[in-house]
C-alpha positions as CSV (number, residue, x, y, z in Angstrom):
1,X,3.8,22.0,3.4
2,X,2.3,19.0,2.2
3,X,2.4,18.1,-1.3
4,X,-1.5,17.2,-2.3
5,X,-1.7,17.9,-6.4
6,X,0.7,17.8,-9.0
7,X,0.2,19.7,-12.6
8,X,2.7,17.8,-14.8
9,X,2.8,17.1,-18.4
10,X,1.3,14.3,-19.9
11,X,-0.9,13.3,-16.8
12,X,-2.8,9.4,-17.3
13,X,-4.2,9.0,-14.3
14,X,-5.1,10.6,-10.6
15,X,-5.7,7.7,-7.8
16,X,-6.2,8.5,-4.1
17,X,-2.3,9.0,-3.3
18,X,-0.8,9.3,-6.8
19,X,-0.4,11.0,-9.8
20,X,1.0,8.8,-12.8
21,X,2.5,10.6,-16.2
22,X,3.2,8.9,-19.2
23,X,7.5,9.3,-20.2
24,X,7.0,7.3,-23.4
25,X,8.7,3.8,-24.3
26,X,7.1,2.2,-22.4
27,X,7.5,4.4,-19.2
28,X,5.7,6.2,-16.5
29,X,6.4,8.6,-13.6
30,X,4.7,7.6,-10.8
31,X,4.5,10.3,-7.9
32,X,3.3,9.6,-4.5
33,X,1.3,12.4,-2.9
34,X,0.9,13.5,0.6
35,X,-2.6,12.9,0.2
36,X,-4.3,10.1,2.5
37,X,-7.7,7.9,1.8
38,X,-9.5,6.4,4.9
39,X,-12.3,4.4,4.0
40,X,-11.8,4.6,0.5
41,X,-11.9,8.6,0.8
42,X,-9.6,11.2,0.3
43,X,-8.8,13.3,3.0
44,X,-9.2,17.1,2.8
45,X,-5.5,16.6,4.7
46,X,-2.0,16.0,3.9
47,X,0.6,14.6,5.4
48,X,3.6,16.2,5.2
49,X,6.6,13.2,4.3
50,X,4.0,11.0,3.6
51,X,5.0,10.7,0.0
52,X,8.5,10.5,0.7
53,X,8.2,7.4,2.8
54,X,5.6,5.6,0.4
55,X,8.3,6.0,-2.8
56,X,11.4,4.8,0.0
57,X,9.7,2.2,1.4
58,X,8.4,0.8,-2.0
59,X,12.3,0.8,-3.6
60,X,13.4,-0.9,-0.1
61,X,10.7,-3.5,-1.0
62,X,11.0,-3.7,-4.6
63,X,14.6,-4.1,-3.9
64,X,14.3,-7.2,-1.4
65,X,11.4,-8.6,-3.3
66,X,12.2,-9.3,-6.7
67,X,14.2,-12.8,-6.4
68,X,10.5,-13.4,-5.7
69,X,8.8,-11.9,-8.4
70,X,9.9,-8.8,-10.9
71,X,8.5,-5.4,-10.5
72,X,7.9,-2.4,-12.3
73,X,10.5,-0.2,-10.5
74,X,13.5,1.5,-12.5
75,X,14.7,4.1,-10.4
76,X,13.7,7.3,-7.6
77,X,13.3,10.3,-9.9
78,X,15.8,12.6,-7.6
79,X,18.7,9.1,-8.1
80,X,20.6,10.5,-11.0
81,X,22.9,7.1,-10.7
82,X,19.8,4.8,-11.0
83,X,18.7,6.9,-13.9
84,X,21.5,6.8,-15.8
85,X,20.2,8.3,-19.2
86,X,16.9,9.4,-18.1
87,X,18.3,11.9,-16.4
88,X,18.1,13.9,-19.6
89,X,14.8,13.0,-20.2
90,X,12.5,16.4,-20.6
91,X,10.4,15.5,-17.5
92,X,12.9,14.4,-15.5
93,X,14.7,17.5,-16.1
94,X,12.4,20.2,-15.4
95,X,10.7,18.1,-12.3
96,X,10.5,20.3,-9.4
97,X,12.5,19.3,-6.8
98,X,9.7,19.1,-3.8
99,X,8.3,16.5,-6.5
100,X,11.2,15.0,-7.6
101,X,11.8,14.0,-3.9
102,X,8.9,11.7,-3.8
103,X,8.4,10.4,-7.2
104,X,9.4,7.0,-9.0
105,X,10.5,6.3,-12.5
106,X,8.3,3.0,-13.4
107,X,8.0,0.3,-15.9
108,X,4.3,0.6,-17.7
109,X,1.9,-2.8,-17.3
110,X,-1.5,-3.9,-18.1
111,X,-3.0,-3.5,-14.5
112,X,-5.0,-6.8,-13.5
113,X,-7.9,-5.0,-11.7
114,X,-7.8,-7.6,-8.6
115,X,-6.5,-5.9,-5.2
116,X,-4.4,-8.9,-3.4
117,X,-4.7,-8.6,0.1
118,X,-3.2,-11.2,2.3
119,X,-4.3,-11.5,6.4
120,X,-2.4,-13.1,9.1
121,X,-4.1,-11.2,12.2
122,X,-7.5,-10.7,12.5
123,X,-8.2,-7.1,12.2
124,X,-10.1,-4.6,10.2
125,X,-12.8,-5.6,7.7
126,X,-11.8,-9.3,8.1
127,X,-13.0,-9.0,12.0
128,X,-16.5,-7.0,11.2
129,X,-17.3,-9.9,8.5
130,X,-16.2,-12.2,11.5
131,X,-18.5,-10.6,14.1
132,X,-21.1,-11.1,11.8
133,X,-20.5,-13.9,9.6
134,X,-18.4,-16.3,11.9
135,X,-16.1,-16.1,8.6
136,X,-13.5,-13.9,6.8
137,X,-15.3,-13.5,3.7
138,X,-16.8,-17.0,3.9
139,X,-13.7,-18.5,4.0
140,X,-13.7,-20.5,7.3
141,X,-11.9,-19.8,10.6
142,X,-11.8,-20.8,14.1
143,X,-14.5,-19.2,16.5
144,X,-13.6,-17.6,19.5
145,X,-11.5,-15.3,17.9
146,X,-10.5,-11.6,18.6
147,X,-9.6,-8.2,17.7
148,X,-5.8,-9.4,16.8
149,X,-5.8,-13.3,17.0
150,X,-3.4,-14.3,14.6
151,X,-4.9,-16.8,12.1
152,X,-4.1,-20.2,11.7
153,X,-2.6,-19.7,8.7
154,X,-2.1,-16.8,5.8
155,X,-5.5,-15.7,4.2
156,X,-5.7,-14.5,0.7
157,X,-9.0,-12.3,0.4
158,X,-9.0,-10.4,-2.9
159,X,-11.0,-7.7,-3.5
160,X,-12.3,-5.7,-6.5
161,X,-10.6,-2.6,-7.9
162,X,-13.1,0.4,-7.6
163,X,-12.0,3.2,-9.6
164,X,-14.5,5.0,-7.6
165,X,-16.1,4.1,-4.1
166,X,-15.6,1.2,-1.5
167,X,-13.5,-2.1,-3.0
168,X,-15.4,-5.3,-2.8
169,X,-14.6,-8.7,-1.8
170,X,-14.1,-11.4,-4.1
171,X,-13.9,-15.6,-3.5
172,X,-10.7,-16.7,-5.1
173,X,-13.2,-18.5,-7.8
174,X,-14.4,-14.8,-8.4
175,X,-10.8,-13.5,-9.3
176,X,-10.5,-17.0,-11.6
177,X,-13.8,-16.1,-13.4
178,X,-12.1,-12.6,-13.8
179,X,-8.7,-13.3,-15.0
180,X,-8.2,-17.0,-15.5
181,X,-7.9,-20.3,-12.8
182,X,-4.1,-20.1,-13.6
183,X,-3.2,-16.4,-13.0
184,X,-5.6,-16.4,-9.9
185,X,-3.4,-19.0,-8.5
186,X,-0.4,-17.2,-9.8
187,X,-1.7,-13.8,-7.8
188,X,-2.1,-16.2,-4.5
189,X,1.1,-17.8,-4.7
190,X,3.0,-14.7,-5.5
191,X,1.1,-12.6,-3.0
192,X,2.1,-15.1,0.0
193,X,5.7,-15.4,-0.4
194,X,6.2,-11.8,-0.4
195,X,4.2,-11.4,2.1
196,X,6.2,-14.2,4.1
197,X,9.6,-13.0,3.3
198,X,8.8,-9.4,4.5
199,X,6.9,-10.7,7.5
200,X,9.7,-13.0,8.5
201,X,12.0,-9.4,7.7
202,X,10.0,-7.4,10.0
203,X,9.8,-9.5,12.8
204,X,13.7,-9.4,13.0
205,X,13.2,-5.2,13.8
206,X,10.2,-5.5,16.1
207,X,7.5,-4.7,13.7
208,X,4.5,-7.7,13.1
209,X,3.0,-7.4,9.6
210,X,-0.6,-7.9,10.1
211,X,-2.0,-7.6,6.8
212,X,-1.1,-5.9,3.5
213,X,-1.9,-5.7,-0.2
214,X,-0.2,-5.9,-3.3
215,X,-1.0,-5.0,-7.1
216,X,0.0,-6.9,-10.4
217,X,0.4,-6.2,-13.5
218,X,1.2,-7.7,-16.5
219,X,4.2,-6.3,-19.2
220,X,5.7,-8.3,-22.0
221,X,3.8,-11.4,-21.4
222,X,4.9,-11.8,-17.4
223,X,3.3,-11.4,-14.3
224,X,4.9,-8.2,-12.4
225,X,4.6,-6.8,-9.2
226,X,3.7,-2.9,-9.3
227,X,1.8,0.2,-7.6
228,X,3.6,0.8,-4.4
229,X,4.6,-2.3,-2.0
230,X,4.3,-2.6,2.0
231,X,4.0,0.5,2.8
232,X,1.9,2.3,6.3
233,X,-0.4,3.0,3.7
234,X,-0.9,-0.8,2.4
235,X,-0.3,-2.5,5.3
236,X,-0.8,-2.9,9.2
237,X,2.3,-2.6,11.1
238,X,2.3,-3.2,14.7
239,X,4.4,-2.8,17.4
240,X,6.1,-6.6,18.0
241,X,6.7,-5.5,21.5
242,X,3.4,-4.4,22.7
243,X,1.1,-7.1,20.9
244,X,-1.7,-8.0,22.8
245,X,-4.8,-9.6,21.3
246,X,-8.3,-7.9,22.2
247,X,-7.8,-4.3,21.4
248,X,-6.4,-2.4,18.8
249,X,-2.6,-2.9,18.6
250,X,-0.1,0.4,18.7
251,X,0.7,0.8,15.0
252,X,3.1,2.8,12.2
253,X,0.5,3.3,9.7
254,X,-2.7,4.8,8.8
255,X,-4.7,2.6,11.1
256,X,-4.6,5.9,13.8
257,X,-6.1,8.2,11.2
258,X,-9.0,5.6,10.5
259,X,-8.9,5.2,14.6
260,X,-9.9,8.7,14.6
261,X,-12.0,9.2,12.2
262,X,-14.4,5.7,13.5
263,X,-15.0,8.5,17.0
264,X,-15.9,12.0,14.2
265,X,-19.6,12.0,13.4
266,X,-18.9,10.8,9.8
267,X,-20.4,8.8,7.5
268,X,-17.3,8.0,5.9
269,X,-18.9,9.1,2.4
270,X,-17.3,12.7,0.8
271,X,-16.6,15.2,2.1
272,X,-14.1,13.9,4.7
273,X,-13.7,15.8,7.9
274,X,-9.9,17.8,8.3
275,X,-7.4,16.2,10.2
276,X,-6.7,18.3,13.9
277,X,-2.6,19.5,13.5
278,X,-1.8,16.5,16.1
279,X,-3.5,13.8,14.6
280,X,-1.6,14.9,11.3
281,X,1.3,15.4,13.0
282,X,1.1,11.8,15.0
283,X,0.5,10.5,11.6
284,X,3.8,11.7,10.0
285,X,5.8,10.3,13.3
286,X,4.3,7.0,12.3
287,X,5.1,7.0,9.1
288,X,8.6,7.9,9.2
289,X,9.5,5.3,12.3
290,X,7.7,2.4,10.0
291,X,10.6,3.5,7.7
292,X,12.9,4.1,10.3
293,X,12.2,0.4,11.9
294,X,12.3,-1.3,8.8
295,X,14.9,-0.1,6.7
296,X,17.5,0.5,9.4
297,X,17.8,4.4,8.4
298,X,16.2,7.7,8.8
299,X,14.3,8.9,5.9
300,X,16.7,10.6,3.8
């Protein structure tokens, strides 16, 4: 069964996917959900493993990744050796073990509000802006472009983060207003080279990294990277093997939900329709090969 809602002590806060409790000093459990959000809402569906491959994925990342920039992540909460002492801590003691499985022991930041995505294939909201505009988000691009083209170079297109309702775009002038010329840069910079490093990672195993975003945060004065970190559920991930500009490209992530969803008679406002068993169960397969390509192992 999937896991959709968890009743823990000392709950801060319930996004889309996770639930977040507050360990004290400085601390926070961080448990990924089977829950999935299409369109910026939450499906009345689970997906069973779901949460299990987010958590993975995001150590695997997290692991790799900070040589670039540091990150919140201290250990999986079922990894008694990466605890170390928290083992004993009274949350981590009495977690369930269904939960345990799929949640993260994290390092507490000041959230900067700014979603970082970062494009190298045309896809997704960038393409309907281009249909329309001849632009991604007024940011200037070739014409002639399709469904897939990959871009003539890396895009960074920022948006807002809604607590509620759709995320907007924002120019990187925007984000500067917001947080200061200096961090916006900061956020750019930072948000490319991971993106490059995993890119140039993935392409070794077969799997072209289309787009994905990241979250920062900042904790003792430093810029960190935090929330979870290419994963299916923040990134496009598409088959190396069977790319082919003009359509929409086999995938391990939650494009096929959104896929199926575009062809429901849906507004895409709440309530969300139910996933069918297969489309759930598709789902899943996709998730756990993304792991399975990019890690090198089965999901434990």
């Amino acid at each position: 069964m999937p896991l959709l809602e968890t009743n823990l002590p000392d709950k801060l806060y319930q996004g889309k996917v996770r639930d977040t409790y507050d360990m004290g000093d400085g601390m926070l459990l961080m448990v990924a959900t089977d829950r999935i959000s299409a369109f910026d809402v939450v499906l009345p569906s689970g997906i069973p493993d779901k949460g299990r491959v987010l958590s993975q994925m995001s150590k695997f990342w997290f692991d790799q990744t900070g040589q670039i920039v540091p990150n919140h992540f201290i250990a999986l909460a079922d990894d008694p050796e990466g605890l170390a002492d928290l083992v004993n801590h009274p949350l981590i003691k009495t977690l369930p073990p269904d939960i345990a499985r799929q949640a993260t022991v994290i390092k507490r930041a000041e959230r900067i509000d700014v979603e970082c995505v970062v494009r190298a294939y045309l896809t997704g909201s960038a393409l309907v802006d281009y249909n329309q505009t001849g632009t991604i988000f007024g940011i200037p691009v070739p014409p002639g472009l399709v469904d897939g083209s990959k871009l003539p170079e890396l895009l960074f297109t920022p948006t807002t983060k809604a607590e509620i309702g759709h995320d907007e775009p924002m120019t990187l002038d925007e984000v500067s207003a917001l947080v200061g010329a200096d961090l916006a840069l900061k956020l750019r910079d930072l948000s490319f080279a991971v993106f490059e490093y995993a890119h140039d990672v993935a392409a070794k195993r077969g799997i072209i990294i289309a787009d994905t975003k990241f979250e920062f945060g900042i904790r003792d004065g430093e810029v960190i990277l935090i929330d979870e970190v290419l994963t299916p559920d923040s990134s496009r991930f598409w088959e190396g093997t069977q790319y082919a500009p003009g359509k929409s490209q086999p995938n391990y992530d939650k494009q096929f939900v959104r896929d199926w969803l575009l062809e429901q008679p849906w507004d895409r406002t709440p309530p969300a329709p139910a996933l069918p068993d297969d489309i759930i169960e598709k789902t899943r397969e996709r998730y756990l090969e993304a792991y399975r390509r990019l890690t090198g192992q089965a999901l434990p």
